[in-house]
Structures are given as structure tokens and as C-alpha cells.
N, C-alpha and C positions, 0 to 999 in steps of 0.2 A: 910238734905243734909250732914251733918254732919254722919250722920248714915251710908248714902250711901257709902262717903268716907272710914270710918272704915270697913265696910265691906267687899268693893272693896281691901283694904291695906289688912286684914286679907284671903282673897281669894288669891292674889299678894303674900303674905305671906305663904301660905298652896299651892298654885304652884309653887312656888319655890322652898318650901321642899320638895314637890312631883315630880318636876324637876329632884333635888339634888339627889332624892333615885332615879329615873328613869336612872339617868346619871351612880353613883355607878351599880345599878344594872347590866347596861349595860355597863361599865367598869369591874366589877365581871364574867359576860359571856362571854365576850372578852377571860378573863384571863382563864376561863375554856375549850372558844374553844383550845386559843392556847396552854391550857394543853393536852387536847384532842390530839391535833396535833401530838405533841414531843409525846404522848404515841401510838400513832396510828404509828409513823413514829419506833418509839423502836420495836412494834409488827410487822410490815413490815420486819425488819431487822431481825426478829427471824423467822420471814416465811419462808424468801429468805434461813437465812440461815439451816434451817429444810428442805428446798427443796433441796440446793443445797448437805446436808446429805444424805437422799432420795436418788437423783440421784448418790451418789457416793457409798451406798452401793447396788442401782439395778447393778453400771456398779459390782461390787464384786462378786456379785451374778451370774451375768455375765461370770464373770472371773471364777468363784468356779466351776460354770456348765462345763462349760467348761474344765475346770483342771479335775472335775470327768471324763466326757466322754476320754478327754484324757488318763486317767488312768484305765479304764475301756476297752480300745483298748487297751492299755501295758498289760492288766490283760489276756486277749485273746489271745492275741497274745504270749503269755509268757507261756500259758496253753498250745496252740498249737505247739510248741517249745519243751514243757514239752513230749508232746505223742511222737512228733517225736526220741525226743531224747530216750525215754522206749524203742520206734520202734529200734532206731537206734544200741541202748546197744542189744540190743535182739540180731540184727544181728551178732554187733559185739563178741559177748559172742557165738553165734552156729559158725562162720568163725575162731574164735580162736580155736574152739574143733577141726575144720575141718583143721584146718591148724596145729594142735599137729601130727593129722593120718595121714596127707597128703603133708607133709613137698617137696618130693624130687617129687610127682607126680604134684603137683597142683600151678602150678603159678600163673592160674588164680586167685585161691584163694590168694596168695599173693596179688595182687593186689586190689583184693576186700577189704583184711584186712586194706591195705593199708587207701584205699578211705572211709571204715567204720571210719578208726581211725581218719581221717580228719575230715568228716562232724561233728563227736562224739566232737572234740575239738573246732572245726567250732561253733555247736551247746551250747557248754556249754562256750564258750567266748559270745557268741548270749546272751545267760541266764543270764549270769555271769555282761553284760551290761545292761539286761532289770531289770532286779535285780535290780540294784542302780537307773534305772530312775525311779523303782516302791519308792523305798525308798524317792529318792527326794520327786516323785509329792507325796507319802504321808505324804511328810511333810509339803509343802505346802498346800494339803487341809487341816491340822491342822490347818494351818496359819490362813485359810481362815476360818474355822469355826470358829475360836476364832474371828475375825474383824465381823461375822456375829453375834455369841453372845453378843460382846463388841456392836452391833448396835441394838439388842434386847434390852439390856443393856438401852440402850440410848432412843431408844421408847418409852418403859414404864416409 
């Protein structure tokens, strides 16, 4: 009986430490879930804030496209401005020959010269304005390639 006892206490004994270490154990996992957690919730906050990156260099990219095609209508439309005005000096350079020989007969040409000489200044205030918008918007797409490099930058 005696036997029985100590073996019972030694069993009592060896469940209890096997308890002890079950309870640590499980105290130890605890502590790793809620490491887990705070690490899982740290990489959350670095997702959000890599998406909300993301979306803030697509709207750039956005913006850049856009600033190009803008400037790419300035670039056109500043060509087309360019012909007119060749056109326009053309005219006005044969209306000025015509108006050295034709002084006292041709009024009409006066007033051609006249109107040549307007669109001609008309035309290169026109230029003289598209000019500096080309100048801005290319500075701005500087701007913007650099915030897209500085977010290549950032990707890698």
C-alpha cells in the first residue's frame, strides 16, 4: 500500500511538473502570439503606408502624364504659330518690297502692310507667351521626374 502511495505522490509529482512546464509553455505562446500580433500590426502599418506611397505616386504619374500631353499641345501648337509666323514674315518682307515701288499708287498695300505687321506682332507676343508656358511646364516635368525617380528611389 505503501507502494501504491509513493507512486501515486511521484505520479502527483511528475503531473504537476508536467503541468508547470504545460502552463509555461502555454504562457511562452501567449507571449509569442502577442509578439506576433504587435509585429503583424508594425507590418500592417508599413503596408498601408507603402499603399498609401503607391497611390500617391500613380495620382503623380497621373499628374506627369498629363503635364506631358499638356506640353506636348504647347509644343504644337507653338510649331504651328512658328509656320504661320515664316508664312506671315514671308508676306510681310514681299508687301514691304511692294510698298518701297508702290508708295504713292497702292494704298491697298498700305494697308496690307499694316495688317501683315499686326498679326506679325500679334503672332510673336502669341510665341513670346507659349514660350514661357513651354519653359514652365518644362520645369515642371523636371519636377516630376525627379518625385518619380526619388519614388523608384523608394521601391527598390
Amino acid at each position: 500500500m505503501e507502494e501504491l502511495l509513493y507512486t501515486n505522490e511521484s505520479v502527483d509529482d511528475g503531473s504537476e511538473s508536467n503541468n508547470q512546464s504545460f502552463i509555461e509553455k502555454l504562457y511562452q505562446l501567449q507571449h509569442e502570439k502577442e509578439s506576433l500580433k504587435k509585429e503583424n500590426a508594425k507590418l500592417q502599418v508599413q503596408l498601408d503606408s507603402a499603399d498609401e506611397t503607391i497611390k500617391d505616386c500613380f495620382n503623380r504619374v497621373v499628374v506627369l502624364s498629363q503635364e506631358v500631353q499638356s506640353f506636348s499641345e504647347a509644343a504644337s501648337e507653338r510649331n504651328q504659330l512658328m509656320e504661320q509666323l515664316e508664312d506671315v514674315q514671308a508676306k510681310y518682307a514681299a508687301l514691304s518690297a511692294l510698298h518701297e515701288e508702290q508708295v504713292q499708287h497702292s494704298c491697298l498695300s498700305d494697308n496690307e502692310l499694316k495688317r501683315a505687321k499686326e498679326t506679325h506682332v500679334g503672332l510673336l507676343e502669341k510665341i513670346s507667351s507659349l514660350e514661357r508656358q513651354l519653359v514652365e511646364k518644362n520645369a515642371q516635368v523636371f519636377e516630376l521626374v525627379d518625385v518619380l525617380n526619388e519614388y523608384e528611389v523608394c521601391i527598390i
